[in-house]
Residue frames relative to the residue before (quaternion, step in Angstrom):
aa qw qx qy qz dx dy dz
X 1.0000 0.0000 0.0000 0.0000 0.00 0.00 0.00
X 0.7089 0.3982 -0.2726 0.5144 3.86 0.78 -1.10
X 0.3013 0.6530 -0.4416 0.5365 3.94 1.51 0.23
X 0.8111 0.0966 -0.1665 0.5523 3.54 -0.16 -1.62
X 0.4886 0.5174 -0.5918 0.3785 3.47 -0.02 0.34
X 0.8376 0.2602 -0.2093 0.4323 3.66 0.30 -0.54
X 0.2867 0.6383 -0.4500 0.5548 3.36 1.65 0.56
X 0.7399 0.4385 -0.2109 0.4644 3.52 0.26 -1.60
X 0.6371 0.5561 -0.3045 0.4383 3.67 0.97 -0.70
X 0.7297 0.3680 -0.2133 0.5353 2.78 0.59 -1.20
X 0.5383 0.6176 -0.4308 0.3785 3.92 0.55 0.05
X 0.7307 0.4787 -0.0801 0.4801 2.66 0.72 -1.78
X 0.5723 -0.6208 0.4273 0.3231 4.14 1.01 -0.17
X 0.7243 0.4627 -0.3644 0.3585 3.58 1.05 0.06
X 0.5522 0.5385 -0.2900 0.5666 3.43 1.31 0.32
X 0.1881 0.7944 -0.5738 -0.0659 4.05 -0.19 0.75
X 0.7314 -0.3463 0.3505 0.4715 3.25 -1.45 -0.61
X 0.6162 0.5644 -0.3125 0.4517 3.43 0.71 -0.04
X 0.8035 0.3771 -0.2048 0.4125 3.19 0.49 -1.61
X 0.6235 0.4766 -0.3142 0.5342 3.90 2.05 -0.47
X 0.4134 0.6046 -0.4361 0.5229 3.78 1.46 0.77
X 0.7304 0.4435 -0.2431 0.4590 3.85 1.18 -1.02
X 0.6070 0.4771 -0.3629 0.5218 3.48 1.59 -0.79
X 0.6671 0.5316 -0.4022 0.3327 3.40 0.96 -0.52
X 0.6261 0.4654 -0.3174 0.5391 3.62 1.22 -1.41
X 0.6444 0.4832 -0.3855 0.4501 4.14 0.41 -0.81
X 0.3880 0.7321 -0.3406 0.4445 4.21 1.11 0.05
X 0.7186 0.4168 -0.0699 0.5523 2.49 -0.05 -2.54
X 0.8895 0.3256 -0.2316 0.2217 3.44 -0.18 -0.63
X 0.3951 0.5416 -0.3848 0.6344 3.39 1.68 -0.30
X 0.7842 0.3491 -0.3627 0.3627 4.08 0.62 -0.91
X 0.4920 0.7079 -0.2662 0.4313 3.16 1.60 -0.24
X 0.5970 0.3284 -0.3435 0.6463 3.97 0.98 -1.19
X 0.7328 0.4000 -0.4113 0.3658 3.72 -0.31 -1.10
X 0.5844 0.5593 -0.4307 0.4002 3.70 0.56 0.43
X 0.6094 0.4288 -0.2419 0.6215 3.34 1.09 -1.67
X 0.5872 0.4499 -0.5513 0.3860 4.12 0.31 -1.18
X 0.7931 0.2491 -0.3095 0.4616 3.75 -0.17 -1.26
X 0.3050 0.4813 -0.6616 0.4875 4.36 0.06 0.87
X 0.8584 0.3638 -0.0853 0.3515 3.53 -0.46 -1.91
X 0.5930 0.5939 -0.2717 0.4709 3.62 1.47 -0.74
X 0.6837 0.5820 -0.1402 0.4172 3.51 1.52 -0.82
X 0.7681 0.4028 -0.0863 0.4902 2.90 0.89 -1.06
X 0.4382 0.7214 -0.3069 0.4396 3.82 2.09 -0.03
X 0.1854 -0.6845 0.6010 0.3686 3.30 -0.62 0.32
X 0.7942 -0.4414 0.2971 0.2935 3.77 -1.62 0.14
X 0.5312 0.4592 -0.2800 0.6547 3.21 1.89 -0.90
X 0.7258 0.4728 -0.3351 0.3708 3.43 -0.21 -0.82
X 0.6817 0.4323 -0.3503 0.4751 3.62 1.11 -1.26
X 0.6432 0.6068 -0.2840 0.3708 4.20 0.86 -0.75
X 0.5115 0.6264 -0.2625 0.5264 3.54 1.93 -0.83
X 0.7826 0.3806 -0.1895 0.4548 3.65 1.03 -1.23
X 0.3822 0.5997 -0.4430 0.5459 3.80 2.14 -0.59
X 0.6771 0.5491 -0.1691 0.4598 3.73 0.27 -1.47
X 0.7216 0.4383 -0.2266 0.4856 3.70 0.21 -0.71
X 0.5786 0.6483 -0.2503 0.4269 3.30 1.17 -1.11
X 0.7254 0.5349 -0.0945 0.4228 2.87 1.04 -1.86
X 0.3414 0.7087 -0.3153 0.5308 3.42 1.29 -1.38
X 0.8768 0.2795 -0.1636 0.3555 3.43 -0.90 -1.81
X 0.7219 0.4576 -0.3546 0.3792 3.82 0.59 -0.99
X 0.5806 0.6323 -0.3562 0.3690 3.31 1.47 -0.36
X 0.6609 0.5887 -0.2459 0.3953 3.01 1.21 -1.24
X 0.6090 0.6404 -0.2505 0.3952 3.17 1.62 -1.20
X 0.6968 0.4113 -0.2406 0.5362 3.78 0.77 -1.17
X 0.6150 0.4819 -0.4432 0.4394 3.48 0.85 0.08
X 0.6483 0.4585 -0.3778 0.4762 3.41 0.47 -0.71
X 0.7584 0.4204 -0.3330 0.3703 3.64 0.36 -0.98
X 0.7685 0.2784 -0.2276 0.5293 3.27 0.94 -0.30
X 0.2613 0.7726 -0.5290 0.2345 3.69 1.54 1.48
X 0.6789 0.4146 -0.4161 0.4405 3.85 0.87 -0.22
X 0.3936 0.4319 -0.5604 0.5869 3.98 1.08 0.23
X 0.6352 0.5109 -0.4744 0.3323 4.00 -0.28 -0.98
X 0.7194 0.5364 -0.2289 0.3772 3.41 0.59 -2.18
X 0.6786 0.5071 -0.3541 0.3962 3.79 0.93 -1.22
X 0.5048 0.6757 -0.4123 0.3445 3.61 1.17 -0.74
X 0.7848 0.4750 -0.1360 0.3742 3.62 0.35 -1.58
């Protein structure tokens, strides 16, 4: 099925040799973390693996706040 799908793309002009180089390198590498994730995911204990869920969380929070710290400041 993901064959004729990029047949038809590529027919149709919206699929080039370039842009089927990024689906290819963005693959490899999506097949690449989900390999190493489930190595390091395995070998975690549950407490240890919820600290780094939590930390994660912690940091992206911290992130979307700052970037969005002069929308915040105009509020007040």
């Amino acid at each position: 099925m993901h064959l004729v799908k990029i047949g038809t793309y590529t027919a149709f002009g919206a699929l080039n040799q370039r842009l089927l180089l990024f689906g290819i390198s963005a693959g490899v590498g999506a097949l690449m973390s989900n390999w190493l994730a489930k190595r390091l995911i395995s070998r975690m204990s549950e407490h240890n693996f919820r600290a780094v869920v939590v930390g994660f969380m912690a940091l992206s929070g911290a992130v979307m706040t700052w970037r969005q710290r002069e929308t915040l400041l105009g509020l007040m």
